[in-house]
C-alpha positions in Angstrom: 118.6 0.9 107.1 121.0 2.3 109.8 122.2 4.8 107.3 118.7 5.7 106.0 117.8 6.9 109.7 120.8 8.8 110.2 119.9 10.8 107.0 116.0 10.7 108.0 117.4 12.1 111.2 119.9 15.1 109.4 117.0 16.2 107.1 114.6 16.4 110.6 116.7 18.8 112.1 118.0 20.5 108.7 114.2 21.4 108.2 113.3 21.9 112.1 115.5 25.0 111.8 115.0 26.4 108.4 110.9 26.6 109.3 112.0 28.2 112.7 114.1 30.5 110.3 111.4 31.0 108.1 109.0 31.2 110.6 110.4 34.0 112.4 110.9 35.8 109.2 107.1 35.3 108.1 106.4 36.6 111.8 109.0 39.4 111.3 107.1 40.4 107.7 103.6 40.3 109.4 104.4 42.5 112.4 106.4 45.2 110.0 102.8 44.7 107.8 100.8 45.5 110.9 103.3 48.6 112.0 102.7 49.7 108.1 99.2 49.3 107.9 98.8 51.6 111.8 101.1 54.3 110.0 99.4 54.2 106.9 96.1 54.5 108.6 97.6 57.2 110.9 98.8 59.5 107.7 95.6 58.9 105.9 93.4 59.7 109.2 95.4 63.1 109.7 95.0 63.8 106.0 91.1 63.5 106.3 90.8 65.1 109.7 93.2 68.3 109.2 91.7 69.1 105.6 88.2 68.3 107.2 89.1 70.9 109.9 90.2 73.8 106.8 86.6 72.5 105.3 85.0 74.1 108.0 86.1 77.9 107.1 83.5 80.5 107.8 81.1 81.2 104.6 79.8 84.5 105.1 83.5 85.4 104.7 84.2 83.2 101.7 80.7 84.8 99.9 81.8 88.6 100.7 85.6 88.9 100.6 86.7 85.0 98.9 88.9 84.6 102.0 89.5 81.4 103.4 89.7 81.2 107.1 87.9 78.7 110.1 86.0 80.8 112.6 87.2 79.2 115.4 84.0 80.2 117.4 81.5 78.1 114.9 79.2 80.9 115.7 79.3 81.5 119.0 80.7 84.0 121.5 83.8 82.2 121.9 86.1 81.8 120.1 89.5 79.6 121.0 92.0 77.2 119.5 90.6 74.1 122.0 87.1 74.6 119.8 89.0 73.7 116.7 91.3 70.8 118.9 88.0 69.5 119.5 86.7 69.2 116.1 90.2 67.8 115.1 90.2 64.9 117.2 86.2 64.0 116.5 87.6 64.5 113.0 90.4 61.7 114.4 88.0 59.2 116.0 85.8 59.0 113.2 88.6 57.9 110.8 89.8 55.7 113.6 86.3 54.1 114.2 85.0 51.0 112.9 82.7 51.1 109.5 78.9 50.4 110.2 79.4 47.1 108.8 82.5 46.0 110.5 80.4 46.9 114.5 77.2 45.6 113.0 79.1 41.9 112.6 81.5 43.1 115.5 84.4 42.5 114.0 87.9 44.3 114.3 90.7 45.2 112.6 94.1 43.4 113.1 95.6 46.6 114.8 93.0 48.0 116.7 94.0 51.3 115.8 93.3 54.9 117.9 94.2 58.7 118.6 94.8 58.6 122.3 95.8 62.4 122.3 95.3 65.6 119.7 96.3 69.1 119.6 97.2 71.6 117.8 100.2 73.1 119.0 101.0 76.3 116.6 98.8 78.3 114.0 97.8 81.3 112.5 95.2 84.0 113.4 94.3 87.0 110.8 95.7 89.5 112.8 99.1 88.0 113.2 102.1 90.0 112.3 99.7 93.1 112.1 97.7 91.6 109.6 100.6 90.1 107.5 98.5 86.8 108.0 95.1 88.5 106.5 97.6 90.5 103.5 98.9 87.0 102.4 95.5 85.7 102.0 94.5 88.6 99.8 97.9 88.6 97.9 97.5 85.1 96.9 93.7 86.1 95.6 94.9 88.8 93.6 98.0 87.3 92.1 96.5 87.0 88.9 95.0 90.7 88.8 96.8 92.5 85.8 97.7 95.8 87.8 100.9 97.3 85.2 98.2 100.1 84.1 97.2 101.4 87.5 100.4 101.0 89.5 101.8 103.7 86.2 98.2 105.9 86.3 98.4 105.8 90.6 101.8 106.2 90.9 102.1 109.2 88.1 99.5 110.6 90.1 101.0 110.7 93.4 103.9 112.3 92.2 102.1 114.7 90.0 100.3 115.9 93.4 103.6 116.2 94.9 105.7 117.9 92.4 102.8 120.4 91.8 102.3 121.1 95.9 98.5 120.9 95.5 98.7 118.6 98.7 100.0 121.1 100.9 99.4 124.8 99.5 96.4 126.1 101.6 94.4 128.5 98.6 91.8 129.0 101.7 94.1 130.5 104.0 95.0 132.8 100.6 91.7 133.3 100.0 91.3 134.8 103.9 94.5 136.9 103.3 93.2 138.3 100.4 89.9 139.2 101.7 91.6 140.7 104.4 93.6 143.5 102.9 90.5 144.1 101.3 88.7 145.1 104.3 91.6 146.5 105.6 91.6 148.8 102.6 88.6 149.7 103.2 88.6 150.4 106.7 91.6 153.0 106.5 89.3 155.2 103.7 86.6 155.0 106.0 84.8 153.1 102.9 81.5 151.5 103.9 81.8 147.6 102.4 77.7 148.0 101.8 78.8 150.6 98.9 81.3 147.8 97.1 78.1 145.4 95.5 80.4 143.1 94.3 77.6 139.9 94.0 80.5 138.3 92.6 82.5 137.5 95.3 79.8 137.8 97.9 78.2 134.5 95.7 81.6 132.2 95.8 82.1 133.8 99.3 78.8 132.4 100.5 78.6 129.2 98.4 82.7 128.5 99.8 81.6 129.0 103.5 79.1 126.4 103.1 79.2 123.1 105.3 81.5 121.0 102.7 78.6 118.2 102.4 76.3 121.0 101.4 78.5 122.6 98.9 79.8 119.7 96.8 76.5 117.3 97.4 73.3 118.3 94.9 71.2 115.9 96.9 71.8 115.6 100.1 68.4 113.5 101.0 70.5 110.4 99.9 73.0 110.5 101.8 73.6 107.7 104.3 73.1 108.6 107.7 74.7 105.2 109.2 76.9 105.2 112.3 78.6 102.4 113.8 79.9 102.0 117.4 83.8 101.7 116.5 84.8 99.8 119.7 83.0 96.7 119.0 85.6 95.9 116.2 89.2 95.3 115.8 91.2 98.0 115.2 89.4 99.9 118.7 89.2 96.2 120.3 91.1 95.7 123.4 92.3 92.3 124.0 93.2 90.8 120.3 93.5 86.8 119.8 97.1 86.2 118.6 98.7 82.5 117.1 102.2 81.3 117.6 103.8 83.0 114.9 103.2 80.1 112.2 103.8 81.7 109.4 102.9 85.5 109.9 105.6 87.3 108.8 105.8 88.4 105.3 107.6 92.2 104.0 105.4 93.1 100.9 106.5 95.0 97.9 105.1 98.6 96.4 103.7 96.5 93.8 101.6 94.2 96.0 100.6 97.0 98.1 99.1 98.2 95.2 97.7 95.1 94.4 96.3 94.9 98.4 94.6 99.0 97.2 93.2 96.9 94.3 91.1 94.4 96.3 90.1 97.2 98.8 88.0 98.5 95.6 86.9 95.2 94.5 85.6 94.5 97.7 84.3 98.1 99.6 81.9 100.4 98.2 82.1 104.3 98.4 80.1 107.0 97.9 79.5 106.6 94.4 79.6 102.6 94.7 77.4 101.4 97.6 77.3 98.3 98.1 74.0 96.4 99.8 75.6 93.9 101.9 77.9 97.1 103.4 76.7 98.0 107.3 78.9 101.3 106.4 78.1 102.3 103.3 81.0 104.3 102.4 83.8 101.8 103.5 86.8 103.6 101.2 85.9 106.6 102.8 86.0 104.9 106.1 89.1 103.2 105.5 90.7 106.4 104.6 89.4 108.7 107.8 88.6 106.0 110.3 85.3 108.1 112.0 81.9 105.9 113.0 80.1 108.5 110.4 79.5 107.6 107.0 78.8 111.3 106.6 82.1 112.6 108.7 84.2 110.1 106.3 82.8 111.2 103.4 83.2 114.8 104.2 87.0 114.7 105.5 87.6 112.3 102.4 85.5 115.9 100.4 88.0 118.7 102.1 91.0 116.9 100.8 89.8 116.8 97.6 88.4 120.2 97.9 92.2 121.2 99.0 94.0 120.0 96.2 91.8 120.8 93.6 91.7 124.3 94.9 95.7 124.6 94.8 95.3 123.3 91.1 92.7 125.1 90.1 95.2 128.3 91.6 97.7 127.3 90.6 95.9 127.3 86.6 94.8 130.7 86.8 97.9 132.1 88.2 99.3 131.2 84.5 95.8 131.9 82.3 95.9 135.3 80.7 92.3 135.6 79.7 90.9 134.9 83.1 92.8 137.5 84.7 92.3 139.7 82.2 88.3 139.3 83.2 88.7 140.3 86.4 90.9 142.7 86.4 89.0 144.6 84.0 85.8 144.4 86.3 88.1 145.5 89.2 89.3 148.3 86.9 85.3 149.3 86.6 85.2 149.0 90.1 87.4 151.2 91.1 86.4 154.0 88.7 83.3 153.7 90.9 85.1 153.5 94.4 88.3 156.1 93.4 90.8 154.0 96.3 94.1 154.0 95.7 95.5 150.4 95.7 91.9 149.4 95.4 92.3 147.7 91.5 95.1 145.2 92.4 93.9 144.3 95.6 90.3 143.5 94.2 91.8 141.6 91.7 93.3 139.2 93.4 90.6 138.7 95.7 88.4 138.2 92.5 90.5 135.4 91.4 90.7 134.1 94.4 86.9 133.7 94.4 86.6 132.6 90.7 89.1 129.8 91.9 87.0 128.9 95.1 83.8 128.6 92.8 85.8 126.6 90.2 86.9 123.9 92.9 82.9 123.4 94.1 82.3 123.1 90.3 84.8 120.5 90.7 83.6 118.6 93.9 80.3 118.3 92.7 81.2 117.3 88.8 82.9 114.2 90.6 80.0 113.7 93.3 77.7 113.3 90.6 79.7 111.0 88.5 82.1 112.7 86.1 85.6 113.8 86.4 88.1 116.4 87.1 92.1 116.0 85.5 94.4 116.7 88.5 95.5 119.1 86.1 93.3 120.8 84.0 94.0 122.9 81.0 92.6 126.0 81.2 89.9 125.1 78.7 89.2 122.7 81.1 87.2 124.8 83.8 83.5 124.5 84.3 83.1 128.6 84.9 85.0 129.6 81.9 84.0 133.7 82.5 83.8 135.4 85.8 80.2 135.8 85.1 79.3 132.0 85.7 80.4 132.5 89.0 76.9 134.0 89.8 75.4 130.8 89.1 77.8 128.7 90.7 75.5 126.6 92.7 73.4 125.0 89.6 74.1 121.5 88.5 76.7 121.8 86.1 75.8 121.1 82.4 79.2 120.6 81.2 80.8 118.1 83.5 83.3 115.4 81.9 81.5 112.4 82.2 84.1 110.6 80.2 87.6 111.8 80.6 89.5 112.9 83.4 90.3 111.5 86.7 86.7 110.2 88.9 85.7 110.2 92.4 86.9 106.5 92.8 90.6 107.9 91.3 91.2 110.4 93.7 90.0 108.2 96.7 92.9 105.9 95.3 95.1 108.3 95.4 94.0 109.1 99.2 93.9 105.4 100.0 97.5 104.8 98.2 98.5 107.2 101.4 97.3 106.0 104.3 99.8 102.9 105.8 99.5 99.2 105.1 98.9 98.7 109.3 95.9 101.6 108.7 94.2 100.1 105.4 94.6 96.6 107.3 93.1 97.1 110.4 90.2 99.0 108.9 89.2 96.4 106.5 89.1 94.2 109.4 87.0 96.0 111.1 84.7 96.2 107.8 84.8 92.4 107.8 83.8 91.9 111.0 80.9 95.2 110.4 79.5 92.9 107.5 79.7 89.2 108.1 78.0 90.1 111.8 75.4 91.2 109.6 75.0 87.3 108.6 72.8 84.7 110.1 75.2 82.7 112.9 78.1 85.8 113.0 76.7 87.6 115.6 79.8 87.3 117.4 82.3 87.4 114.5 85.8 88.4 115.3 88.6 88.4 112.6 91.0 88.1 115.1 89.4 84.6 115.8 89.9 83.4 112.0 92.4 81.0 111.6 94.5 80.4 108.7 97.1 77.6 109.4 97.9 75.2 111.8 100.1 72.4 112.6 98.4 69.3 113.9 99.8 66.8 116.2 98.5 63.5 117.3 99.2 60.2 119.5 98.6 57.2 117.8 98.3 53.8 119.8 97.3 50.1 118.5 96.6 47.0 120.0 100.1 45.1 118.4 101.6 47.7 121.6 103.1 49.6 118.6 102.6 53.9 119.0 103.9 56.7 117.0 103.2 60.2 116.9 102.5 62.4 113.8 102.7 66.4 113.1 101.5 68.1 110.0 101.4 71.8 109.0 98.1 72.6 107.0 96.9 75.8 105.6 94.6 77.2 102.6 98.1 78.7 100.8 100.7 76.4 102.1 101.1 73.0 103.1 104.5 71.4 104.7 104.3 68.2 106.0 107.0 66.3 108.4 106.0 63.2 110.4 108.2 62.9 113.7 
């Protein structure tokens, strides 16, 4: 029996310490459980809240330009990143909250769970990195655009106008030159000008020294007569929202920046595109001169054109035979009329001079009224064929290439493919903010207040006296999480 109770006695304690063993390892398990189940809850919470937050990006903009951004003002005149810290943490305490069944039986969790802090400590605005933050969006739109075609056609182009000089040979300031020995001829043989009825440079002369609207538009009753006040929007704006440099800086490639030109056109009208939802209704044009006017854009975006077609279309009859051949044989009848010497090849020139300047309005107002003009055109190619069309130089013109050659919307590339990236950017913000203001609820709408990406941080504490902090980095084309 005395042996019995010693054994009794062994086994007692034997099992007295393996349950405290056990115990405290049970114990051990249930508290790591708990500490789990609060950074579990934590992850999932910030998951909900931060993507709930991106949830919130402004529509209007989504509908007109598929951008996706938060207006951090939610409609209102201000706009700041403690609007969208506020909308975070409700975001927070709504995951953290009971469930209407567990505070209708008030009951609790085992944790007791909350966000005692959140902020958001570093994010990204549109205009960051000069825009770098509003290109990326766009880039990541257009990524699947096939562009091989019109980067070739654009780029051809460009180079064409370069090699050729049609951007920078002034035919007008020739055409004035001419002209003047003319007079000046005239003028040392005491020649009355009244005596020389030459209709035919008097018509290009009069039709040329037109207002360029008037001489390249057929209808000017449709034009739009819209002006904007330009320091209402970004790119005059004083005082531009900025992030904290989360990622803003991206170097794009010639390819891409053609790709940016692409969604310029897929997204702004012109001239011969308007679009409804536009405030300006030429917005290439605008993007390309920058003026309040959508009738001063359209004509300086008109006298460019009008400047290098005329050094092409010079340039053409410089080198066609049977064109010169017209007028110098009517400046040969001429001047057996008016017996000046010099008078012949003096008045020829200033005949082609003129046949060119009506051939370039041809041009202008072929591609105004929706048919095309080649950069280069053969000389088969020309609307006024013989020096006599030129007296009826301002009809509509019957023969204009609907189908072939290069359109109003190519040459307005070719004028947008030159302006800078930090030009075409700031201007289509300033379209954005033009149109969605437009919108019910934008009234205040700033691009500048459009956030992209952030990095959330939070302060988690429980009732088990266990707290951990977590930071996440969220954003509509990248996501990188870390927890600290």
């Amino acid at each position: 029996m005395r042996r019995l109770s010693i054994i009794d006695g062994y086994l007692t304690v034997f099992f007295s310490l393996i349950c405290g063993i056990l115990l405290s390892l049970i114990l051990a398990l249930f508290y790591g459980a708990r500490i789990g189940e609060v950074r579990l809850k934590s992850e999932i919470a910030m998951d909900i809240s931060m993507n709930s937050v991106l949830a919130e990006y402004s529509r209007a903009l989504f509908d007109q330009y598929d951008l996706l951004m938060v207006d951090m003002s939610y409609g209102t005149e201000n706009g700041n990143i403690e609007n969208v810290e506020t909308h975070f943490k409700n975001y927070l305490d709504k995951n953290f909250a009971r469930t209407l069944i567990g505070r209708a039986t008030s009951s609790s969790n085992l944790t007791g769970t909350s966000c005692s802090e959140a902020k958001i400590p570093a994010y990204s605005l549109a205009g960051d990195g000069s825009g770098s933050v509003l290109r990326r969006q766009i880039l990541a739109y257009m990524e699947a655009e096939p562009l091989e075609k019109e980067f070739s056609e654009v780029a051809g182009q460009v180079k064409v106008l370069k090699a050729e000089n049609l951007d920078s040979y002034d035919v007008d300031q020739e055409a004035r030159r001419r002209k003047q020995e003319l007079d000046d001829l005239f003028e040392e043989n005491e020649v009355d000008e009244e005596k020389m009825d030459d209709s035919t440079i008097e018509k290009a002369s009069s039709l040329w020294d037109q207002a360029v609207l008037d001489k390249c538009i057929t209808n000017r009753w449709g034009l739009s007569s819209v002006e904007v006040p330009l320091r209402e929007f970004y790119s005059h704006r004083q005082g531009h929202l900025y992030g904290t440099g989360l990622d803003d800086v991206r170097e794009i490639t010639l390819t891409e920046s053609l790709l940016f030109d692409q969604y310029l056109f897929e997204k702004c009208g012109n001239y011969r595109n308007v679009l409804e939802k536009s405030r300006l209704k030429y917005q290439i044009e605008y993007l390309i001169v920058g003026k309040n006017s959508d009738q001063e854009n359209l004509s300086k975006v008109l006298e460019t054109i009008l400047f290098w077609r005329a050094a092409s279309n010079f340039f053409s009859m410089e080198t066609d035979g049977r064109k010169k051949a017209q007028t110098l044989r009517l400046a040969s009848l001429i001047g057996m009329v008016i017996p000046i010497e010099g008078l012949v090849p003096v008045l020829d020139a200033c005949l082609q001079i003129y046949w060119v300047l009506a051939e370039t309005v041809a041009d202008l107002r072929c591609l105004t009224n929706g048919g095309g003009v080649n950069l280069i055109k053969g000389h088969n190619e020309w609307h006024l064929p013989n020096l006599i069309d030129v007296l009826f130089a301002d009809r509509e013109y019957k023969h204009c290439r609907k189908g072939g050659g290069l359109d109003y919307a190519g040459y307005l590339r070719l004028l947008v493919f030159q302006k800078t990236l930090f030009e075409k950017t700031d201007r289509l913000m300033d379209l954005m903010e033009m149109d969605i203001r437009e919108t019910p609820g934008n009234k205040a709408f700033r691009m500048d207040a459009c956030l992209d990406c952030m990095t959330g941080e939070m302060q988690v504490k429980s009732r088990i006296g266990y707290s951990t902090s977590l930071s996440r980095t969220y954003g509509y084309e990248m996501r990188d999480e870390k927890q600290k």
